[in-house]
MARVEXMAR-636512 format. One line per field, with one value per atom (N, C-alpha, C): atom name; y, z, x; residue in one letter. Coordinates in steps of 0.2 Angstrom, whole numbers, plus 5000, padded with zeros to 4 digits. Layout:
// residues N
a [CA|...];
c2 [Y|...];
c3 [Z|...];
c1 [X|...];
r [A|...];
***
This chain:
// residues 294
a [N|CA|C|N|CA|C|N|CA|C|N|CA|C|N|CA|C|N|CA|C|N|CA|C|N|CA|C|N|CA|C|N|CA|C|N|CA|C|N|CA|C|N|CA|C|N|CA|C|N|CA|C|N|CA|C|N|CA|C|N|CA|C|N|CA|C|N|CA|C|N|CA|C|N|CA|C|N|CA|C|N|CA|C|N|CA|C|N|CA|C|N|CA|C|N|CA|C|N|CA|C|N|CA|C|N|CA|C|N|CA|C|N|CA|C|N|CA|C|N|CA|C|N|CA|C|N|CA|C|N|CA|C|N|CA|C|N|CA|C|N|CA|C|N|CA|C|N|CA|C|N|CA|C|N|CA|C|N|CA|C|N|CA|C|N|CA|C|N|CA|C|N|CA|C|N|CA|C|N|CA|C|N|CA|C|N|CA|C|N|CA|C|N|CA|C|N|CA|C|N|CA|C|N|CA|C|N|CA|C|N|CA|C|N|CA|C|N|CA|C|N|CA|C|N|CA|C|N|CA|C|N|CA|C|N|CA|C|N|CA|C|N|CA|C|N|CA|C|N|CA|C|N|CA|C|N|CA|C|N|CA|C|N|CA|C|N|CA|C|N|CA|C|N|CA|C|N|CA|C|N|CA|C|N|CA|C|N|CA|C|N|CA|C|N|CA|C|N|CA|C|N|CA|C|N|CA|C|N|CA|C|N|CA|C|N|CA|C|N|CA|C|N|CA|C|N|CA|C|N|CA|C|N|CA|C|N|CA|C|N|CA|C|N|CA|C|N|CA|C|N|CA|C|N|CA|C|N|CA|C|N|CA|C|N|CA|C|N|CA|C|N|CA|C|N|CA|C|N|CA|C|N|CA|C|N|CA|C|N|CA|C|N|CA|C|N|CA|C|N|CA|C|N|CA|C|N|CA|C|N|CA|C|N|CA|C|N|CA|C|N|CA|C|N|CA|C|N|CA|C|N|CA|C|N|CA|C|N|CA|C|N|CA|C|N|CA|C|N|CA|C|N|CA|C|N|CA|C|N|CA|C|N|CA|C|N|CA|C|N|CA|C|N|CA|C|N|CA|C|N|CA|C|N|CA|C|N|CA|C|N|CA|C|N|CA|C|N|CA|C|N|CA|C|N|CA|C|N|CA|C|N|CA|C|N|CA|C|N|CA|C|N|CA|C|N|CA|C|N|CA|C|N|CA|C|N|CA|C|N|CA|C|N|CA|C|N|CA|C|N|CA|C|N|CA|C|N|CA|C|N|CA|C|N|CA|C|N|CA|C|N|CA|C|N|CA|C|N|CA|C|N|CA|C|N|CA|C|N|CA|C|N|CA|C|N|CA|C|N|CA|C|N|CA|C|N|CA|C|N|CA|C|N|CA|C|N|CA|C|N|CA|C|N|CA|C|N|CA|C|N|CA|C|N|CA|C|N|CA|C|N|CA|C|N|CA|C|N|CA|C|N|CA|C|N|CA|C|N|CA|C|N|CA|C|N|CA|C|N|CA|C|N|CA|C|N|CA|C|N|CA|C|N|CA|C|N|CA|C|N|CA|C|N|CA|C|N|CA|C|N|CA|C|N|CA|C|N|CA|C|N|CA|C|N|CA|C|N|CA|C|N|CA|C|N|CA|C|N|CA|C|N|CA|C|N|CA|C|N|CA|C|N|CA|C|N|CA|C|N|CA|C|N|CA|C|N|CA|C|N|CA|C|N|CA|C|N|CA|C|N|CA|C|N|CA|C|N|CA|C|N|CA|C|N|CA|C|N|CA|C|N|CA|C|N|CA|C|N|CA|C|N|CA|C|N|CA|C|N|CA|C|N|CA|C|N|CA|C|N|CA|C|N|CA|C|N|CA|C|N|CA|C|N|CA|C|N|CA|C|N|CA|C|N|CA|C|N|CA|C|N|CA|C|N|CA|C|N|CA|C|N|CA|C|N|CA|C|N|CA|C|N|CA|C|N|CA|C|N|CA|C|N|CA|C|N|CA|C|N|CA|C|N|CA|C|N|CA|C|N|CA|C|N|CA|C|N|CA|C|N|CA|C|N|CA|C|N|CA|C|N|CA|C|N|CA|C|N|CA|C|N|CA|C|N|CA|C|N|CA|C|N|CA|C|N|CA|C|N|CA|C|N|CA|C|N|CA|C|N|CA|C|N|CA|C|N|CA|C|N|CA|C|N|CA|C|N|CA|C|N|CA|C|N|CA|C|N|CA|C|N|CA|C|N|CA|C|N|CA|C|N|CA|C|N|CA|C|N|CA|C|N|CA|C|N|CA|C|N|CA|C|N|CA|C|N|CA|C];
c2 [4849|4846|4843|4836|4833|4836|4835|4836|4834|4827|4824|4828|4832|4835|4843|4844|4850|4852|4859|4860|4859|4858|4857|4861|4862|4865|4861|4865|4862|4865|4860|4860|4863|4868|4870|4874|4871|4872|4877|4881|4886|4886|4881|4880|4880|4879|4879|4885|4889|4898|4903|4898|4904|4907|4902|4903|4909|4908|4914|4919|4922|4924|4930|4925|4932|4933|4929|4930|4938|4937|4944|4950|4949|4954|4958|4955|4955|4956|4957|4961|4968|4969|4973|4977|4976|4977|4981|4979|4980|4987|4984|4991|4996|4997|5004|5006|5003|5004|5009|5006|5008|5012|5016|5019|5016|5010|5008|5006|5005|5005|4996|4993|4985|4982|4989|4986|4991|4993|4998|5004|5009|5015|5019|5021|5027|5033|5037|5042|5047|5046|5052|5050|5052|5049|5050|5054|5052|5047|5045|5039|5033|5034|5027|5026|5032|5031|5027|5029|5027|5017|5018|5010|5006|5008|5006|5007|5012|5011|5011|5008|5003|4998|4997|4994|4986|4984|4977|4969|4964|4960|4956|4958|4955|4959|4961|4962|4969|4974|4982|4986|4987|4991|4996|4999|5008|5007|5011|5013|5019|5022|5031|5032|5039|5041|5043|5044|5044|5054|5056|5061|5065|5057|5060|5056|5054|5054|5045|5040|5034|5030|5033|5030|5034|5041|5045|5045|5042|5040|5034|5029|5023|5024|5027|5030|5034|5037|5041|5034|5030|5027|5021|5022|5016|5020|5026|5030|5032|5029|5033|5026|5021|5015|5013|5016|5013|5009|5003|4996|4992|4987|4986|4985|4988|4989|4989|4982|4982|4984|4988|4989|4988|4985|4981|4985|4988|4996|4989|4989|4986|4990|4997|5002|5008|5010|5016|5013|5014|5011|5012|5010|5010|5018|5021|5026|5032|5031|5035|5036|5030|5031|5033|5030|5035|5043|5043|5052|5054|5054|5056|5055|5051|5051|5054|5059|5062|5067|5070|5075|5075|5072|5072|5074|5071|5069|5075|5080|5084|5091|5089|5097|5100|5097|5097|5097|5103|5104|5097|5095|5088|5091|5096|5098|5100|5101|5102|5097|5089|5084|5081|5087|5084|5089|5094|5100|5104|5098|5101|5106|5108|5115|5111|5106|5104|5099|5102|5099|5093|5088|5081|5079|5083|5082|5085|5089|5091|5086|5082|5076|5071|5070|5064|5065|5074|5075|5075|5076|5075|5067|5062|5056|5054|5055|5053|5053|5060|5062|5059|5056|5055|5044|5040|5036|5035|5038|5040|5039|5044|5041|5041|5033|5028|5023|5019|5014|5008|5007|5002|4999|5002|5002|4999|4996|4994|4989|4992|4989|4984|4980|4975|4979|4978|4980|4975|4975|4972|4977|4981|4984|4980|4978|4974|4965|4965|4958|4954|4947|4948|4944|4947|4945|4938|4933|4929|4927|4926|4926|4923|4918|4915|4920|4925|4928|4934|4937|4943|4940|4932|4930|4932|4929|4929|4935|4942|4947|4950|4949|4952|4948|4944|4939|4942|4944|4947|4952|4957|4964|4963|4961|4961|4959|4952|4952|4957|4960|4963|4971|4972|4982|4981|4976|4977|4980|4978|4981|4980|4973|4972|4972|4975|4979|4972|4967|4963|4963|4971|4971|4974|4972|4972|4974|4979|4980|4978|4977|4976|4978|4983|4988|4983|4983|4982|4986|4990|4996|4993|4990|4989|4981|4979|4972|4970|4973|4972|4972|4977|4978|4971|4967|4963|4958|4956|4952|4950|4954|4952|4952|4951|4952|4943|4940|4934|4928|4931|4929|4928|4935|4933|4936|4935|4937|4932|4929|4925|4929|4924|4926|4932|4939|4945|4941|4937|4938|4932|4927|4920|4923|4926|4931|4933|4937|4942|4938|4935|4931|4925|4923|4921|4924|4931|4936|4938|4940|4943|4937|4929|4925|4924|4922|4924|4929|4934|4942|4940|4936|4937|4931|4924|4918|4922|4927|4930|4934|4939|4941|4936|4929|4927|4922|4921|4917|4921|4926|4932|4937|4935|4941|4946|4948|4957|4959|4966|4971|4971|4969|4970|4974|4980|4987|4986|4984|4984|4989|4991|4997|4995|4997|4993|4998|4995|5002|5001|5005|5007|5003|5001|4999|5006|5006|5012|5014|5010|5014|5015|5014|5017|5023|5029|5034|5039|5037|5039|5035|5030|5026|5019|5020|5014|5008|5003|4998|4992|4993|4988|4991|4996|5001|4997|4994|4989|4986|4987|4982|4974|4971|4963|4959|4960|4955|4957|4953|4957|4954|4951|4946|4955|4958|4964|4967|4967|4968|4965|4958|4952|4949|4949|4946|4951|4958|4964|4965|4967|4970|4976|4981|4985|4989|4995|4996|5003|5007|5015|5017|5022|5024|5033|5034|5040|5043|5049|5052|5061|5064|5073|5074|5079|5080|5082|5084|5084|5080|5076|5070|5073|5078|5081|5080|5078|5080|5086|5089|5097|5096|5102|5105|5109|5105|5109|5115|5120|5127|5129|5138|5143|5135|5135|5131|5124|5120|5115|5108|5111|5108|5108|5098|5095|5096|5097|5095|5086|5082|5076|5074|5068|5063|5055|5053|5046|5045|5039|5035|5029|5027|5020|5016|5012|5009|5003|5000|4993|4992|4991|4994|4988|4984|4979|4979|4985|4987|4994|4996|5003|5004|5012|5013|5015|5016|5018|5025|5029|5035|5039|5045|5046|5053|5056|5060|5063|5071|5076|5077|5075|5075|5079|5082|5087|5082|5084|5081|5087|5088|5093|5089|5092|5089|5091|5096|5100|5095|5092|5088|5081|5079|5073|5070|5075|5073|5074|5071|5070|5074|5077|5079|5080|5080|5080|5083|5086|5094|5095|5100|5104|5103];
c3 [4964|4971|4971|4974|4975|4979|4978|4983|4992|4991|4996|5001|4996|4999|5000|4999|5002|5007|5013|5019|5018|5025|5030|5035|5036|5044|5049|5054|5063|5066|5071|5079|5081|5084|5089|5097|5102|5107|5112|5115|5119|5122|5127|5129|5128|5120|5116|5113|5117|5111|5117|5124|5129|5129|5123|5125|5121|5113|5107|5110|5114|5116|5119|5128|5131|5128|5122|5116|5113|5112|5107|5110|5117|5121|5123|5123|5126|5120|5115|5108|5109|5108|5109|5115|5121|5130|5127|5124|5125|5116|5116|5108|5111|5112|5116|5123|5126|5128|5127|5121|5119|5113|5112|5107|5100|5098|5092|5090|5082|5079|5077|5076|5077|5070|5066|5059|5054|5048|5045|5044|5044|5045|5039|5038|5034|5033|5039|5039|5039|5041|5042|5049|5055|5062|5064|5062|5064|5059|5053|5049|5052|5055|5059|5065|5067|5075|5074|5067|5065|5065|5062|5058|5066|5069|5076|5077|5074|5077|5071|5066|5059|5056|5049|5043|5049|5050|5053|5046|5050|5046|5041|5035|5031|5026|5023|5017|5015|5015|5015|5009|5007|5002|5000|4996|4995|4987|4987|4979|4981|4976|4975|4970|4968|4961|4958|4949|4947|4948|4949|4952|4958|4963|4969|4971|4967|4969|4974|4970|4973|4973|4967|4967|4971|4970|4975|4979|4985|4992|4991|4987|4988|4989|4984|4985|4990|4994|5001|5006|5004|5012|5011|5004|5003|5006|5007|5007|5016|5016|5026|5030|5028|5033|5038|5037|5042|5041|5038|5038|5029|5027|5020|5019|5012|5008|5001|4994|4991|4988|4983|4977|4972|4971|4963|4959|4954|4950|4944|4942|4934|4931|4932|4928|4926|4929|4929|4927|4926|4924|4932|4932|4941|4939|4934|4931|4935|4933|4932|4942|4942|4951|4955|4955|4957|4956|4950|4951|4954|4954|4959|4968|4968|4974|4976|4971|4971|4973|4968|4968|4975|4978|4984|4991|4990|4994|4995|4989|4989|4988|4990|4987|4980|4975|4968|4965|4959|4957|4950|4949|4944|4939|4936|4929|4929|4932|4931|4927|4930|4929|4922|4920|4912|4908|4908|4902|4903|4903|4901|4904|4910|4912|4919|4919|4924|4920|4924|4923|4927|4923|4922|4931|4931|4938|4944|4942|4947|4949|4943|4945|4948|4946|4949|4957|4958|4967|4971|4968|4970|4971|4966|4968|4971|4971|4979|4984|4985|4991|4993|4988|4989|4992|4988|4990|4996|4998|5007|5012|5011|5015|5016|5008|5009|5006|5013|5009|5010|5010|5011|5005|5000|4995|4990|4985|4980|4977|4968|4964|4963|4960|4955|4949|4945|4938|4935|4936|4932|4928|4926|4920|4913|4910|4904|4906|4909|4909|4918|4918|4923|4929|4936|4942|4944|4944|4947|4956|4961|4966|4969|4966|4968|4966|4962|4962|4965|4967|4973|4981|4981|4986|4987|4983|4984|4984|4979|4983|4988|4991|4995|5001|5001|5005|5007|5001|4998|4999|5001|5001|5011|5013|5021|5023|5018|5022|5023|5014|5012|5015|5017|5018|5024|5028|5034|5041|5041|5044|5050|5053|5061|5058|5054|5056|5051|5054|5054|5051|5053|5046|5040|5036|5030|5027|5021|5019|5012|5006|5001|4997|4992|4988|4981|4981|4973|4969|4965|4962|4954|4951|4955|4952|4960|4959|4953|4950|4946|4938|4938|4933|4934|4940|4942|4938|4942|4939|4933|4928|4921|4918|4921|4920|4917|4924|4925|4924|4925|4923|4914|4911|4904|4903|4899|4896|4899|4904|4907|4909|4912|4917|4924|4923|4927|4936|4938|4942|4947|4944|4946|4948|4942|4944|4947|4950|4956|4962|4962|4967|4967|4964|4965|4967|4964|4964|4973|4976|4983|4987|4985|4990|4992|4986|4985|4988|4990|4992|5000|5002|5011|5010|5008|5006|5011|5004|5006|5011|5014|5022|5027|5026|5032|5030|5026|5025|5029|5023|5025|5033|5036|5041|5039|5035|5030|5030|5029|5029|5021|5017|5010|5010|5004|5003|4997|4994|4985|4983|4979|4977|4970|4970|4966|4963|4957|4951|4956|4955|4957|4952|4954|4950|4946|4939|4937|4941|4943|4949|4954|4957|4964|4965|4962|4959|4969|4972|4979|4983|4982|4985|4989|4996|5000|5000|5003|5004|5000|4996|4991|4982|4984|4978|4975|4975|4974|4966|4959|4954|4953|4952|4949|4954|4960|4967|4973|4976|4983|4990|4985|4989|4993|4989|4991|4997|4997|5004|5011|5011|5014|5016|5011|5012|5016|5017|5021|5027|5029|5037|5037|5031|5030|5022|5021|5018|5017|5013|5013|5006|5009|5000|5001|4994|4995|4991|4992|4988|4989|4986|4986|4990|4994|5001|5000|4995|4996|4991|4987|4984|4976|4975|4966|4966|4959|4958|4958|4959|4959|4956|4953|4952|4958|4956|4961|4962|4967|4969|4966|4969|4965|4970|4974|4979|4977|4973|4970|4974|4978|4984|4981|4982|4983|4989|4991|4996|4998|4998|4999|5006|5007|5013|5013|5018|5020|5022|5019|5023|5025|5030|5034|5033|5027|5025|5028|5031|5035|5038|5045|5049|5055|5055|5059|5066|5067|5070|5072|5071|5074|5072|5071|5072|5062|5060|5056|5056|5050|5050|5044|5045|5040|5042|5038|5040|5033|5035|5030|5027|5021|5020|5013|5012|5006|5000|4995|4991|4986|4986|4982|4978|4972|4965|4961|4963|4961|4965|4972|4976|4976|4972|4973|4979|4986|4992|4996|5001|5006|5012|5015|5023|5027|5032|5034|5037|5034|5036|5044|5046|5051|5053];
c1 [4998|4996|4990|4989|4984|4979|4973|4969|4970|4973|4976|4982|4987|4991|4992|4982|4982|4982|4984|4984|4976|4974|4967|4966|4961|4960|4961|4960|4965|4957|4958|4955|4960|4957|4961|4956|4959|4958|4959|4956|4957|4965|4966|4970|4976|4977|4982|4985|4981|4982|4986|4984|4988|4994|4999|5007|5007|5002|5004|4997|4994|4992|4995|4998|5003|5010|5012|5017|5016|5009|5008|5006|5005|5001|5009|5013|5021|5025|5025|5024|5023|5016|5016|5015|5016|5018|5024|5028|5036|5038|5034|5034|5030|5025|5021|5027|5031|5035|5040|5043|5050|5046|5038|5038|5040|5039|5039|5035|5033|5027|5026|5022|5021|5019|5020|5021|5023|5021|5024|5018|5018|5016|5017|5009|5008|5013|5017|5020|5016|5009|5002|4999|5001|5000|4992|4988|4981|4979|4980|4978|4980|4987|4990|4986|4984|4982|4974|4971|4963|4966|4971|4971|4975|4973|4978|4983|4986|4996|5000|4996|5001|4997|4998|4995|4997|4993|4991|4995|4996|4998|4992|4992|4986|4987|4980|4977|4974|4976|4974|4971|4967|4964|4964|4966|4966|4962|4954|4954|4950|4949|4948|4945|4942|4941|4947|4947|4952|4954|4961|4963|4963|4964|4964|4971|4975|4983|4983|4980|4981|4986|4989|4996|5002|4999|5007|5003|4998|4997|5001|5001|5004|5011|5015|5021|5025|5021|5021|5020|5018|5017|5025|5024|5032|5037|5038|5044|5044|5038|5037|5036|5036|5032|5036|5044|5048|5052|5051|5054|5056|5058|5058|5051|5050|5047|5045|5044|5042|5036|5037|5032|5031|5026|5024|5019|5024|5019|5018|5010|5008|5007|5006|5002|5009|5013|5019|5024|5030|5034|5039|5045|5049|5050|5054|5059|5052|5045|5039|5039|5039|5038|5043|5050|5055|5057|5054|5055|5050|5043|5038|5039|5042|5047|5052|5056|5061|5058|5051|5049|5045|5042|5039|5044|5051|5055|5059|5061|5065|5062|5053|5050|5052|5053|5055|5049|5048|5041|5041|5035|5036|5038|5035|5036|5045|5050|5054|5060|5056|5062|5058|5053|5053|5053|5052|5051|5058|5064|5072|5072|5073|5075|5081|5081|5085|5091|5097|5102|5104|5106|5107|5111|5115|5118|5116|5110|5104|5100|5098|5094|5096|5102|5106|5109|5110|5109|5104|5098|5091|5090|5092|5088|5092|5101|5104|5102|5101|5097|5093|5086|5082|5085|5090|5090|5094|5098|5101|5095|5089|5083|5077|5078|5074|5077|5082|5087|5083|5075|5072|5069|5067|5065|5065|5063|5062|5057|5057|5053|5054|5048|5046|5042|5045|5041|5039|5031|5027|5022|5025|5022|5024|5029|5031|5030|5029|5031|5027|5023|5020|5024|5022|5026|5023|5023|5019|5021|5018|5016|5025|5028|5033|5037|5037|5044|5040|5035|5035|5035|5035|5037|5044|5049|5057|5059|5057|5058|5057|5051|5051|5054|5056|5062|5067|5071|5078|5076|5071|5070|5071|5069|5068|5076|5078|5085|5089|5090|5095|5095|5088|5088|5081|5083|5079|5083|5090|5094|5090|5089|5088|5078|5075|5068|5064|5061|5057|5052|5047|5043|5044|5037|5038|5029|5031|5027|5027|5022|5022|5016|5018|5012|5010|5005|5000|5000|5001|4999|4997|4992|4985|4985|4979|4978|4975|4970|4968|4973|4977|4983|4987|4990|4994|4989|4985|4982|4982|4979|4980|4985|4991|4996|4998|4995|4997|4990|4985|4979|4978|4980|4977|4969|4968|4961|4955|4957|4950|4945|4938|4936|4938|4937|4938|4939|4931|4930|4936|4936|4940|4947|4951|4956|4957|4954|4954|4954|4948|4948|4955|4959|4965|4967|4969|4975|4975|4970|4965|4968|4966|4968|4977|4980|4987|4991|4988|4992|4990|4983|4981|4986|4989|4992|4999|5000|5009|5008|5004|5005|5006|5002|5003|5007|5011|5018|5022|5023|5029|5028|5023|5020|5020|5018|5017|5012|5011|5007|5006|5001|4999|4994|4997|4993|4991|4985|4982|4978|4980|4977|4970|4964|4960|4956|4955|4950|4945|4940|4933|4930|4922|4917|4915|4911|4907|4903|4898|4896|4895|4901|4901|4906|4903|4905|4903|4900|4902|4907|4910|4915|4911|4912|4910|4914|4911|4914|4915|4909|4908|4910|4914|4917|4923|4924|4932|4929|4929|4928|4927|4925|4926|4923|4923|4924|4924|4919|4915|4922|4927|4933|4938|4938|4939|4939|4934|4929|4931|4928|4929|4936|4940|4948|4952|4950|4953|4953|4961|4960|4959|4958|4955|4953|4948|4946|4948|4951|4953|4948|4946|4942|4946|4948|4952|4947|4944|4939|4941|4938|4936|4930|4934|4931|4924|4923|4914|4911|4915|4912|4912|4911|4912|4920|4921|4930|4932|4935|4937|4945|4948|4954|4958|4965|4970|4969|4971|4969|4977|4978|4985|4989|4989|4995|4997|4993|4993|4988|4986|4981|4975|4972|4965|4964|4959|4956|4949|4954|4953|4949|4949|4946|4947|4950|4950|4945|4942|4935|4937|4937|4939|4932|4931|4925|4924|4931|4931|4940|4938|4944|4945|4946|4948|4951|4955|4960|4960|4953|4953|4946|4943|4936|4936|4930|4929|4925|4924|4926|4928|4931|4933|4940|4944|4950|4950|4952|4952|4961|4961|4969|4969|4976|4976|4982|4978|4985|4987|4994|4997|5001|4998|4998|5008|5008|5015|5021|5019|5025|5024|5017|5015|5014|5013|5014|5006|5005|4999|5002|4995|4997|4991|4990|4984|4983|4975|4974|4971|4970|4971|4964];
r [X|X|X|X|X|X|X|X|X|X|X|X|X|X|X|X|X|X|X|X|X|X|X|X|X|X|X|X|X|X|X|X|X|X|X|X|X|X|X|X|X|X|X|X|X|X|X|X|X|X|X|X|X|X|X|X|X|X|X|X|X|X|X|X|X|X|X|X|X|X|X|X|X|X|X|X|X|X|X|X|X|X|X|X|X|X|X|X|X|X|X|X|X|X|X|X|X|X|X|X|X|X|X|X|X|X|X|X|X|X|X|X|X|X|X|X|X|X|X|X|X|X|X|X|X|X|X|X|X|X|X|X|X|X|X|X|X|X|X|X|X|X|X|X|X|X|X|X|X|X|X|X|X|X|X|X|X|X|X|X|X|X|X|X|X|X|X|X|X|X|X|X|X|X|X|X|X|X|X|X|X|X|X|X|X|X|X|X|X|X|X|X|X|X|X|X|X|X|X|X|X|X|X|X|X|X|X|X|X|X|X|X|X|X|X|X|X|X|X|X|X|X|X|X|X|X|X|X|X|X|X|X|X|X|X|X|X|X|X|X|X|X|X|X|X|X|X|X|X|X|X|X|X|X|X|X|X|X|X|X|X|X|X|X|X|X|X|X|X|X|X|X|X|X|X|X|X|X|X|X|X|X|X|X|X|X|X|X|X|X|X|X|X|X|X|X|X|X|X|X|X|X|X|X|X|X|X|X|X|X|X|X|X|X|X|X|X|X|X|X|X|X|X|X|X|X|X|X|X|X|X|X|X|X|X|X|X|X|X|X|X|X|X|X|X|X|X|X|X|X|X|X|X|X|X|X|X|X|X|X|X|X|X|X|X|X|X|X|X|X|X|X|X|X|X|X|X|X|X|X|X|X|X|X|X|X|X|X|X|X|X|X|X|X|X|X|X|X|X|X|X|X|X|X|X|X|X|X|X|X|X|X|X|X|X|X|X|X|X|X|X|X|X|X|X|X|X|X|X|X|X|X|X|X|X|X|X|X|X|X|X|X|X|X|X|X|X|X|X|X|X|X|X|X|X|X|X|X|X|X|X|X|X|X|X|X|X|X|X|X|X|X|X|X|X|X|X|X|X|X|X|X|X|X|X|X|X|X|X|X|X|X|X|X|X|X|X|X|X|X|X|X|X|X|X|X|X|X|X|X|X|X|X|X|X|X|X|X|X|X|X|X|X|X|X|X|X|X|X|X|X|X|X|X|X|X|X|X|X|X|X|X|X|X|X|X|X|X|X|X|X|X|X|X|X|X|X|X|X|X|X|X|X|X|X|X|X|X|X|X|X|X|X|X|X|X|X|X|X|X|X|X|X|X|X|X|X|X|X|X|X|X|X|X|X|X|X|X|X|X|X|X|X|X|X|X|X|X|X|X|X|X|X|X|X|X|X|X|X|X|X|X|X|X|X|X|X|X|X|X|X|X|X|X|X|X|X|X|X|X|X|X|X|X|X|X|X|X|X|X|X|X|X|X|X|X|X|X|X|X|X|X|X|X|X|X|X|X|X|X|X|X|X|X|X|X|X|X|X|X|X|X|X|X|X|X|X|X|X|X|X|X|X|X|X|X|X|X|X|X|X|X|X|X|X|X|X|X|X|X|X|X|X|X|X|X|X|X|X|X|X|X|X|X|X|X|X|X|X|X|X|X|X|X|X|X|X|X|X|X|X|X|X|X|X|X|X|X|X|X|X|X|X|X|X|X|X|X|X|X|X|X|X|X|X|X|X|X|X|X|X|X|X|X|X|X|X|X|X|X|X|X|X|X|X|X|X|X|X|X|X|X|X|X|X|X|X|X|X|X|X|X|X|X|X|X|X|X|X|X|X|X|X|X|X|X|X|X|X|X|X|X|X|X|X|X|X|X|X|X|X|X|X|X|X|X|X|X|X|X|X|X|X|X|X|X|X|X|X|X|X|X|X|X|X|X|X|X|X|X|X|X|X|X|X|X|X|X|X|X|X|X|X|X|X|X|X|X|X|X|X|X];
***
């Protein structure tokens, strides 16, 4: 593409925004109404209620310390958001992620679907189960080979047509932007990549109108979290309609307790669409599951 034949920015005039204005107020008028949600949804109702309602159309952040469950919070919100939903694992393999959802899904203790003690048609009624409800679903595997930006476009196309059944939005998971990236980047400069990668994903929300969830390393030292805790690129930060930092609830790491339960914390670092803050939640390591505490 020429420089010539790149998009440009618009003047645009007050008077010109009234139609998409009471368009959107009438939107959402008519969802608060009928109780439906106005985009895809954690499945954790005071996190939703912090984030305004639903994961907002744009670019969303989830990183954390290591061992506080940022992939199975990712995988819990694929399986609860309501609507079609792709997720892009760089890091686990699809096989690795599906069972973690079986075992979330079905209350199925992890260790069982590996240390041989379950029978093969045990497994196979469990992940049935488990795909009856969440017919919305599916990977992209970019752990062996990289997804580049046109082809997480076309499925998540193919994802909305074929398994939206009427439901309009759409979510789409990173798991992690930083992993994807290098996938498709190469051994270049860390930081340029990102910032690609960051623009390309806010690029595909507001093509697609989707909710984009990326999950990102931590820097080494932002070993208490915050806002500028994301690795390589302050685009992180900046590019977001919001910031999640997933941490232990008093900021040391601790080990699961006899029940299998962390005791965790949401910090709403940068919130667009709601207040910032923070929400105590537990992750149970045995179901690979979240729920939020009392």
């Amino acid at each position: 593409m020429s420089e010539n034949d790149k998009p440009t920015a618009n003047l645009v005039y007050l008077h010109s925004l009234l139609d998409a204005l009471e368009a959107d107020v009438k939107t959402r008028h008519e969802a608060k109404e009928a109780g439906k949600a106005l985009g895809p949804t954690t499945g954790l109702p005071k996190i939703d209620a912090t984030l305004g309602g639903s994961l907002a159309s744009g670019l969303h952040i989830l990183h954390g310390q290591a061992g506080t469950g940022k992939s199975a919070l990712a995988l819990q919100i694929a399986a609860s958001c309501g609507c079609p939903c792709l997720f892009l694992t760089a890091e686990m393999s699809t096989l690795e992620c599906f069972r973690r959802i079986v075992c979330r899904t079905t209350r199925t203790f992890a260790g069982k679907f590996k240390n041989g003690e379950m029978h093969p048609s045990k497994a196979r009624d469990l992940a049935t189960r488990t795909i009856k409800s969440i017919p919305y679903l599916a990977f992209v595997d970019a752990s062996t080979a990289p997804a580049r930006i046109d082809d997480l476009t076309r499925f998540a196309q193919d994802v909305r047509k074929h398994l939206g059944d009427g439901n309009q939005h759409l979510l789409i998971i990173v798991d992690s932007v930083h992993s994807w990236v290098r996938g498709w980047a190469g051994t270049g400069e860390e930081y340029d990549g990102l910032n690609e990668g960051l623009k390309l994903l806010r690029q595909l929300s507001q093509t697609l109108d989707a909710a984009v969830l990326g999950i990102a390393e931590r820097n080494r030292v932002s070993k208490a979290g915050g806002l500028s805790a994301s690795a390589g690129s302050r685009m992180f930060e900046y590019s977001a309609e919001s910031v999640l930092d997933l941490d232990f609830k008093d900021g040391e790491k601790t080990q699961a307790d006899a029940n299998g339960d962390k005791q965790l914390k949401i910090t709403f670092s940068k919130n667009r669409h709601g207040k910032t803050g923070y929400a105590p939640i537990i992750f149970n390591v045995d179901f690979q599951s979240f729920t939020e505490a009392s």
